[in-house]
N, C-alpha and C positions, 0 to 999 in steps of 0.2 A: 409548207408552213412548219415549221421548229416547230416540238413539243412545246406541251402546256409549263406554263414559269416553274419550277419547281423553288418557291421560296426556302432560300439555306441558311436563313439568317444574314446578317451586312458584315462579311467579311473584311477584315479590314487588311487591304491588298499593300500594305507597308511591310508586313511579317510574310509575304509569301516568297518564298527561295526562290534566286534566280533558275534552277532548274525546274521550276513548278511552269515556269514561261517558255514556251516556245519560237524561239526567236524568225523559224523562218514561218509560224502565222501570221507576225507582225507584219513580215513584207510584203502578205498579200494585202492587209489591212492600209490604204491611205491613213496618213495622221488626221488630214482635215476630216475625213470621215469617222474615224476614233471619236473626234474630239466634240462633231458638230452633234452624232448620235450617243456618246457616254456609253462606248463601248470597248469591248478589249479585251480580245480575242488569248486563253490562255494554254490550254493542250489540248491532246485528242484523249479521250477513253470512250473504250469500246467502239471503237470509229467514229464517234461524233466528237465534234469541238466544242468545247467548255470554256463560253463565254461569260463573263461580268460584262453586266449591265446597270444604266439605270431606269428605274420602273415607269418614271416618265417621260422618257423617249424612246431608251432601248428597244421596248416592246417592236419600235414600229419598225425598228432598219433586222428584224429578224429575216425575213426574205432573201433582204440584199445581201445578207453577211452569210449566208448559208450557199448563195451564185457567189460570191469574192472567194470565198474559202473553198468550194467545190464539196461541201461536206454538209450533215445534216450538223445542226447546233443543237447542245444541249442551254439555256440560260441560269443566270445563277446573279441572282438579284444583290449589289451593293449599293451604297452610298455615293452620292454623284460624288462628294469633296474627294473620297477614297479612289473612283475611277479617274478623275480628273488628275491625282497626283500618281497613278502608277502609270497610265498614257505617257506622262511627261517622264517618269524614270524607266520607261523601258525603253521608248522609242528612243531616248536620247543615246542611248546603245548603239543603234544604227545610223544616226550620224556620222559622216566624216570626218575626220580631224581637221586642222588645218593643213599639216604637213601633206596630207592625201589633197587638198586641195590645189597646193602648192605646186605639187610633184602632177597633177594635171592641166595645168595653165598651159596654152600655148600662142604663138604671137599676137594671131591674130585677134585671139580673144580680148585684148588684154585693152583696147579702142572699145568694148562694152561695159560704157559705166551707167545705170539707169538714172532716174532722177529718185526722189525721196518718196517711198511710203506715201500712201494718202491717208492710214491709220496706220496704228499701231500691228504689227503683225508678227506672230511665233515665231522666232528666228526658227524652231524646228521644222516649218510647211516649207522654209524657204529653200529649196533642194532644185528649183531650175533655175536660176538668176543668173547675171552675167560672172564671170570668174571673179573681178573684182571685189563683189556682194558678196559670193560666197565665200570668199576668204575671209572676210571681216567678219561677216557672218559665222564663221569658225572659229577666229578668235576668241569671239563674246562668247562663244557659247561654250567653249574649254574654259576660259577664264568663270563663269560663272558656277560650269560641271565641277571643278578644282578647290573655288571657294578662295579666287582672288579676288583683291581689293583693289588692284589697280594693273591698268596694260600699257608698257611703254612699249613706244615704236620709235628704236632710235638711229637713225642713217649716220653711217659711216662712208670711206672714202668709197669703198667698192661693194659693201651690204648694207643692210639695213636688217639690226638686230632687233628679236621682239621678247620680252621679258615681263614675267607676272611676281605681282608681288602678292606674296603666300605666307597668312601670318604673320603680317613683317617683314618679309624677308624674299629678295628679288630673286628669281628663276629662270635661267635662260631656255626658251620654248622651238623656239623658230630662227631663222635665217632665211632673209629674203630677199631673191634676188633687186640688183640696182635698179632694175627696170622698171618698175612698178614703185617704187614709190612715190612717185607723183599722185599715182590714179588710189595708192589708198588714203593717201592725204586727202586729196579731193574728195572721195567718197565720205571721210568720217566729218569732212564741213559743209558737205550736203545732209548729212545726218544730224547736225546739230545747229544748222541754221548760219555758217560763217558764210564769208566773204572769198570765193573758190580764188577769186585775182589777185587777194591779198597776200603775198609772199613774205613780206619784208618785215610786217609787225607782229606782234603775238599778239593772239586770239583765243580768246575763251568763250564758253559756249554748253548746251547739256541738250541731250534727247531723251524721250521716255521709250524705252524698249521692252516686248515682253519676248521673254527668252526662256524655252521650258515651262514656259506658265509661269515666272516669277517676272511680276513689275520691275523691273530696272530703272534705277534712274543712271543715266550717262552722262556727267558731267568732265568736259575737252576740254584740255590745256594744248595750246600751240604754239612752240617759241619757234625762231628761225633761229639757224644753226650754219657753220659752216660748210657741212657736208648735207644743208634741206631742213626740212622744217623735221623740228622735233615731236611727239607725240605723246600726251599722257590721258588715258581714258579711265577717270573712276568713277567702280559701280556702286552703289549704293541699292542692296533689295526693299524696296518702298514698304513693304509687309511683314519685312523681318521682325517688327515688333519688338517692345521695350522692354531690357533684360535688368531684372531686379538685382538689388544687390549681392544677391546670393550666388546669383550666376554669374554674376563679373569677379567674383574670386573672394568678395567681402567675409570675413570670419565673422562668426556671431556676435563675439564682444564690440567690432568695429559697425556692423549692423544695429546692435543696442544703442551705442551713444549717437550712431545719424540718424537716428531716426528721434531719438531725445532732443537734437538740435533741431532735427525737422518741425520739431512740433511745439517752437519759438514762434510768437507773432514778429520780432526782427533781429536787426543781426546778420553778417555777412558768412555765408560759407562759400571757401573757394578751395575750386581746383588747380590743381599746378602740375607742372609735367609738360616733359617737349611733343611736340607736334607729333601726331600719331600716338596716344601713350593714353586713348582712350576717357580723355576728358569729357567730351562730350555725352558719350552712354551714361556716363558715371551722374551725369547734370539730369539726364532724361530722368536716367532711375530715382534720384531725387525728387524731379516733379510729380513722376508718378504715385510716388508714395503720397505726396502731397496733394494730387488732383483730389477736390472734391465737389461736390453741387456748394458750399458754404463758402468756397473761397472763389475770389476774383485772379488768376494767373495768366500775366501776359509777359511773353519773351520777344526780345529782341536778339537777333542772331544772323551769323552769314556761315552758310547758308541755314534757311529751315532746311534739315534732314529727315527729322520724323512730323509725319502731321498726328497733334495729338488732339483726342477730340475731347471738347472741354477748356481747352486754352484759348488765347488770343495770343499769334504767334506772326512777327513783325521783321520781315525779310528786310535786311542793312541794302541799303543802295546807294554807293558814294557818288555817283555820277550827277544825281540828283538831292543831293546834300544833307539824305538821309542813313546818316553814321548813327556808331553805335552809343552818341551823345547826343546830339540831338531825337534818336530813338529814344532815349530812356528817359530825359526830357519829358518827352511828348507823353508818352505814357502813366510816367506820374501821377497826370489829370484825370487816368483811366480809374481811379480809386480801385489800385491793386491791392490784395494781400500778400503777395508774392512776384517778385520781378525775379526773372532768370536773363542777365543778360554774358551772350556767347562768349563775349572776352573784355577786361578790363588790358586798354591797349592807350590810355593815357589819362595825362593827370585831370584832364575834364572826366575823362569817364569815371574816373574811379571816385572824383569828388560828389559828385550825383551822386553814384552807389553810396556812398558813406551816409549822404543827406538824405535817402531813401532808409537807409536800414535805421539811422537814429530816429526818424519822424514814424515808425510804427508801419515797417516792413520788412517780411523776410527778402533777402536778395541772394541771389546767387550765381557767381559766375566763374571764369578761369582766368590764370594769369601764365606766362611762359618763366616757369625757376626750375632748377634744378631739386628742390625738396624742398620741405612744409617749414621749415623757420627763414629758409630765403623770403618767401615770398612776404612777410612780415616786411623783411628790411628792402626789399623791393617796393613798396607801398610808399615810406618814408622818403627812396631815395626819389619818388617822383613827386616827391613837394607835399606827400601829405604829411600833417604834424601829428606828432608821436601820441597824443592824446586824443583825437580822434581814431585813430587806429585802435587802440586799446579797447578806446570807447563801445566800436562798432563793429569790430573783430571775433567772430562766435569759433570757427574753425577754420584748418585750414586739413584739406585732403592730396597729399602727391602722391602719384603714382604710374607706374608701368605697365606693360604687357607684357608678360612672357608666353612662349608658346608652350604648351600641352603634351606632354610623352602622349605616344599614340597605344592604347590601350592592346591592340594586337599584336605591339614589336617588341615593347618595351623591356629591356634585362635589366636585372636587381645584379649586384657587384661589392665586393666589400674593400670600401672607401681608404684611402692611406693615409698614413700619419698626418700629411699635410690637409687631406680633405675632412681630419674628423679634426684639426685645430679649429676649423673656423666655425663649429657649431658650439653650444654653451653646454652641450651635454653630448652624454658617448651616444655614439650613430652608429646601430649593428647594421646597417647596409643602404644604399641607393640604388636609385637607377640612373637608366641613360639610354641614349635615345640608339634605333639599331635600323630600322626603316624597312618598309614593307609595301605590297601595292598598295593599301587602302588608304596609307599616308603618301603616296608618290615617290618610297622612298625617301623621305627626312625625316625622319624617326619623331615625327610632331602631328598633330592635328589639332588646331584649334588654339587658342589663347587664353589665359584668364590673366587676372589682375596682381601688382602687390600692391600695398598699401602702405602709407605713413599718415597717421592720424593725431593732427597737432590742436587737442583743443586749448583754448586761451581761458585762464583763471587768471586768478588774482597774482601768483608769482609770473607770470607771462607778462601781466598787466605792469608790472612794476620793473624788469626787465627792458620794456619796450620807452616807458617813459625817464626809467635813469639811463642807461647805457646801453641802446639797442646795438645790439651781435647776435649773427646768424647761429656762431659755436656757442653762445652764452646758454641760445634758446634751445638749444640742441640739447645742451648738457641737462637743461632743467627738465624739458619733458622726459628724456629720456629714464631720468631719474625717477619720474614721476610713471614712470611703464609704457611710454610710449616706443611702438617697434618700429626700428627705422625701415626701409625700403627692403635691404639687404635683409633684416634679421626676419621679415615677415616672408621676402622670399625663399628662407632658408627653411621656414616652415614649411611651404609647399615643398620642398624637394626634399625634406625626411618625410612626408607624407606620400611622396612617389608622384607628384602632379607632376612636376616638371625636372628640369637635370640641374646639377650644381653649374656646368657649365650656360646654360640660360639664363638663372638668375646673375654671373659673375658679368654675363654679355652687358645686359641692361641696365647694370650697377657701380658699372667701371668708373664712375666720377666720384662716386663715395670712397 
């Protein structure tokens, strides 16, 4: 029997060096055993091994961990949340790649496709499965390790190429042989519920996957193509949780006046910006600020992404003739304080929205413009009159994503003539991006936001009902201090977040 517990206090096993861990105790240690007893196994001193545990189960697998490891154990008491998440970041060490999976395929195996999960299970246990499984199995769980947002699988005449989108921005991972892409196609619509016969049409579809201990949700796009069906798999981590304005890139001043709009009984605020450009976080962090026991918040949306608790949240289903106008509709009855709906995508929808925020509602939702005084003359052009828009027009938010210099790679330079024209004042140096392992080599990690914050007064007001222009309304905020896209991301990069070159990517239409 292991010594008596020796309580150390609850380490918290996020700070401890990878050299603190011994990677070949892990191998004697099973994961499902790790994970079923809240254990985890970390070096030897003075010949015994120096386990975390937790105090309500650990205690019992002390015997068996002391036969697995061939050694006496010493125990060292932690927090179950703290053992459960360094199990999952060490072991996942020892996982294979795909390319390792890849590079072990052989014919015969390749006729072993199983059928789907009966629950949910750790992509990390999954380590005997048929080749098939564990290739896909590999992919999600690089895609995941990586901190993609999405995995194409796309066949060509003689490969099929496989690429993660990182940040924004697509990465070629894999190449895979022609011969198999039948059976991963098949397996990823065994995994999300399609139609394995169905060739010809596109198919959309989503699984819940836990991968490393983080809920996935996987939602499959499948179009036919002329070299096979194409493949697009996005993750969404169901627990990533709602990131406030501060953490999507928001400057204080821009956080001051949303949260002043927020705090309007009605009134429309809208987001704008193309597809991927982080509308929807931007809507969450909005409700959130807003959620309380006092108010009534019900959204309609495609999809729900986050479940927020406290809301009444209203998944669009066209099939069955519930859009996001007939959703918003229906809800009205709900004696809302607040309607978020996911996108104004026509002149029904958007007339609701106006007739909700004049009758003593906040509303809020998104539209597809290129920046904050389009979307004004966007409104218009879809048949609403210039005086209801004035009317019930509170702000309007556009905005981007840029990605993040990576804090470990990142080199400061002193900027040339042409790169210190474009700021409003002199700029004794920048950075840029130089790339490292901890970024994969692209000199980024992570994304934050810029912002264009157009609120509506009374010269907006007056603009919109004599002579609405997009340049007109340009000219007047701006004059009024409003920073456009560009000049907000120009802040972040005399600040060192991000490179001149990121912002000018993102902002090439201004």
């Amino acid at each position: 029997m292991a010594e008596t517990v020796k309580r150390l206090g609850c380490p918290d096993l996020d700070e401890i060096a990878d050299e603190s861990v011994d990677p070949a105790l892990l191998e004697k240690i099973p994961l499902s055993f790790a994970k079923g007893n809240l254990v985890l196994p970390l070096k030897r001193v003075d010949g015994k091994v120096l386990v975390a545990f937790a105090e309500s189960k650990g205690i019992f697998a002390l015997n068996d961990l002391e036969r697995l490891l061939s050694a006496p154990v010493t125990p060292v008491l932690a927090k179950k949340g703290y053992i459960l998440d360094a199990i999952n970041r060490f072991y996942d060490r020892l996982s294979g790649s795909a390319q390792e999976v890849i590079d072990g395929l052989n014919g015969d195996s390749l006729e072993s496709i199983v059928t789907e999960w009966e629950e949910p299970r750790d992509l990390l246990e999954l380590t005997d499965e048929a080749p098939i499984i564990r290739l896909l199995n590999s992919l999600l769980f690089q895609a995941v390790k990586e901190r993609a947002s999405d995995i194409h699988i796309e066949p060509y005449e003689r490969i099929v190429e496989v690429r993660f989108r990182v940040d924004g921005v697509l990465y070629p991972v894999l190449t895979i042989q022609k011969t198999i892409q039948e059976a991963i196609v098949s397996r990823v619509k065994i995994m999300s519920n399609l139609d394995i016969a169905e060739k010809r049409l596109p198919q959309d579809g989503r699984s819940r996957l836990l991968i490393a201990g983080k809920d996935i949700d996987v939602r499959v796009s499948i179009i036919p193509t002329s070299f096979g069906e194409r493949v697009v798999l996005r993750l969404l981590d169901r627990k990533g949780g709602i990131i406030d304005f501060a953490h999507i890139g928001c400057s204080s001043e821009h956080i001051e006046v949303m949260e002043s709009l927020l705090s309007r009984n009605s009134g429309i605020i809208l987001v704008t910006g193309p597809t991927g450009s982080g509308k929807t976080t931007t809507l969450y962090g909005a409700l959130n600020r807003v959620n309380s026991t006092e108010r009534n918040i019900i959204t309609v949306e495609d999809p729900v992404e986050y479940q927020l608790k406290g809301i009444g949240q209203v998944q669009v289903n066209p099939k069955i003739g519930l859009t996001f106008a007939n959703g918003l509709r229906s809800i009205l009855r709900q004696d809302p304080d607040v309607i978020m709906v996911g996108e104004i995508r026509d002149t029904e929808t958007a007339e609701i929205a106006i007739h909700a925020s004049l009758t003593g509602h906040l509303v809020l939702s998104t539209l597809h413009t290129n920046d904050a005084p389009t979307a004004v003359i966007r409104l218009i052009d879809m048949g609403i009159e210039g005086f209801l828009v004035a009317s019930s027009l509170s702000a309007v938010v556009a905005q981007r994503l840029v990605r993040v210099l990576c804090n470990y790679c990142k080199e400061s330079y002193d900027p040339g003539v042409q790169e210190r024209s474009l700021f409003n004042r002199d700029i004794a140096e920048l950075w840029r991006a130089v790339g490292c392992e901890r970024c994969f080599n692209t000199g980024y990690h992570g994304r934050t936001g810029i912002f264009e914050l157009l609120v509506v007064d009374e010269g907006i007001n007056h603009i919109i009902l004599k002579e609405p222009d997009a340049a007109r309304l340009r000219e007047y905020a701006v004059s009024k201090g409003m920073l456009t896209l560009r000049d907000d991301g120009f802040e972040k990069v005399s600040s060192g977040v991000t490179s001149l070159e990121e912002v000018l990517r993102v902002t090439h239409t201004e």
